[in-house]
Steps between C-alpha positions, in 0.01 A plus 500: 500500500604826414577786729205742380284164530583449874415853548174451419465174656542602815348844467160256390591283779399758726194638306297264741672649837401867399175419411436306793640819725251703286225339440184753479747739524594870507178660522545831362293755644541846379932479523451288843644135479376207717623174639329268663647207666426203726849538665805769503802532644680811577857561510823416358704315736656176487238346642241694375633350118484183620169482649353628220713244289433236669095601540458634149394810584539854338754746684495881547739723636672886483876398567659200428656368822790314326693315755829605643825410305622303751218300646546186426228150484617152698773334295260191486239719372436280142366759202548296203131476422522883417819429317746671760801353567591490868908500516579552918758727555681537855582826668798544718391647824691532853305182600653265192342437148085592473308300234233721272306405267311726199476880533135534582489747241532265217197310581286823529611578171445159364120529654441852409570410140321133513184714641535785242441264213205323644338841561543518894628827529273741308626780578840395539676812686316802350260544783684743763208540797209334595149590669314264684112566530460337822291193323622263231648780262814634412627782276840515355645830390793609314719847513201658303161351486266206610656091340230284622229402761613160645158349649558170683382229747752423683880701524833342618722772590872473569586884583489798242685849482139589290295388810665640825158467709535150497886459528591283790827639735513786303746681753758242409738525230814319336782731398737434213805733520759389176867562625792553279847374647743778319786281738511177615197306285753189446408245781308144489212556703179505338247544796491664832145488760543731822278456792410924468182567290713802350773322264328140531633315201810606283513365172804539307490468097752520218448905391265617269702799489782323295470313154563139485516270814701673772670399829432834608124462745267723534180476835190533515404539880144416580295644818202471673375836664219702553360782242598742782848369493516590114584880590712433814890573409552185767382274228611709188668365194847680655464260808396199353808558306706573817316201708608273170822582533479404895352115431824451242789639733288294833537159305915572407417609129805735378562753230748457229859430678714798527861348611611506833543766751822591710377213798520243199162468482245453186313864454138471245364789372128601618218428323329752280125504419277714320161497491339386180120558566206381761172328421211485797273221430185358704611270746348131446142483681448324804164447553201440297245740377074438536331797375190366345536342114831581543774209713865380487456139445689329771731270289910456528728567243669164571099363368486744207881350341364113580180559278736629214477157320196450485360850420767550252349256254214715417774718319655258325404671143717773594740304678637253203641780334706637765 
């Protein structure tokens, strides 16, 4: 078969999922559009993809919550029915070698895209707010105007940016602050967890900032604070940068070597870090939300990965060709 055939294999291989997703529908009224479905789910998380993967349900949301670079699945985590390969990698950390399997990432992009062709994601990410009518109705809105009336039965929300009446622990956040090492990037460790909220994990990766596979490392220091913490100078991007510094020199790391001094012993230059930028995300939600139609399904993500198999199979026609 050729390639312009495939195409339009697999683009008729999912006429039946959009049509199914919009059956009896949009219902144009005036330059109003409505939805109705039995069942929604709201938000973009890991888990919210796989819920509505594994449930076959369509999926709205403002911002795509893409996983963090480094968050990784369980090595033994098996994705081959989605046709990811799952290599484990270890980490060296002060506590000896740390197995990890797939970048979470991956498989949200592998779902996003597996759900995008069967007509899942309708609005994919051009909605940027929501209203909720208090009922069974939502409204999703762009920069500019009025996208569509959602009407449903029943909605499975996992946490929106769009929705902040309903987000759960919304005075927690997780702070990203990116750290350049200007002197003293070339070490082996890979990972670092503190026991301090501020500075709690300290990933080190090969630098963006240079072409080609480097030695020299880069961080990426990831806290868990409060939003009134964000404008606090005690939890700034300078001292996460200084408290960074503090975990390396604690555990015996060293600067480049700089010869010896007049006592005969080994001197090491300082480290030097800049500050490459900060991102403030919503901290992972703790508790589940009742509010009417709307309810965070109480299901683990450990549950979600071991349905994969057997959900995956209704997306085989788009799965063959990957």
């Amino acid at each position: 078969m050729g390639d312009s055939e495939s195409r339009r294999s697999v683009l008729g291989d999912c006429d039946g999922s959009l049509a199914r997703y919009s059956e009896g529908l949009p219902q144009a009224q005036g330059t109003a559009i409505a939805l109705q479905f039995e069942n929604i789910v709201v938000g973009s998380s890991l888990n919210a993809f796989l819920y509505a993967f594994t449930e076959q349900l369509p999926i709205f949301y403002t911002t795509p919550e893409r996983p963090f670079r480094f968050d990784y699945l369980n090595p033994e985590v098996d994705l081959s029915c989605l046709k990811l390969e799952v290599e484990p990698q270890l980490l060296n950390t002060f506590d000896g070698e740390m197995p990890v399997g797939l970048a979470r990432h991956f498989l949200w992009e592998r779902l996003s895209f597996l759900m995008s062709l069967s007509g899942q994601q309708p609005l994919s990410n051009l909605a940027h707010g929501i209203r909720f009518d208090g009922a069974t109705e939502l409204t999703f809105v762009d920069k500019y105007s009025k996208l569509v009336d959602v009407k449903f039965d029943k909605c499975y929300y996992f946490g929106d940016a769009g929705l902040p009446e309903f987000n759960i622990d919304s005075d927690g956040v997780v702070c990203y602050d990116w750290i350049a090492f200007n002197r003293g990037g070339k070490h082996s460790i890979d990972y670092i967890e503190t026991t301090d909220n501020f500075v709690k994990e300290i990933w080190f990766y090969s630098s963006d900032r240079i072409d080609g596979k480097t030695e020299v490392k880069d961080a990426c220091v990831v806290s868990y604070l409060l939003k009134k913490h964000i404008e606090d100078f005690n939890y700034s991007e300078t001292m996460a940068r200084f408290k960074l510094v503090h975990e390396m020199e604690e555990r015996g790391m060293k600067g480049r070597f700089n010869g010896h001094g007049p006592n005969g012993k080994p001197k090491y230059y300082k480290f030097r870090t800049s500050c490459i930028s900060r991102r403030v995300g919503r901290a992972p939600k703790a508790n589940r939300l009742q509010e009417g139609n709307i309810e965070t399904p109480e299901v683990s993500e450990k549950a979600l990965l071991e349905m994969l198999p057997a959900c995956s199979e209704k997306y085989t026609k788009i799965l063959k060709y990957l």
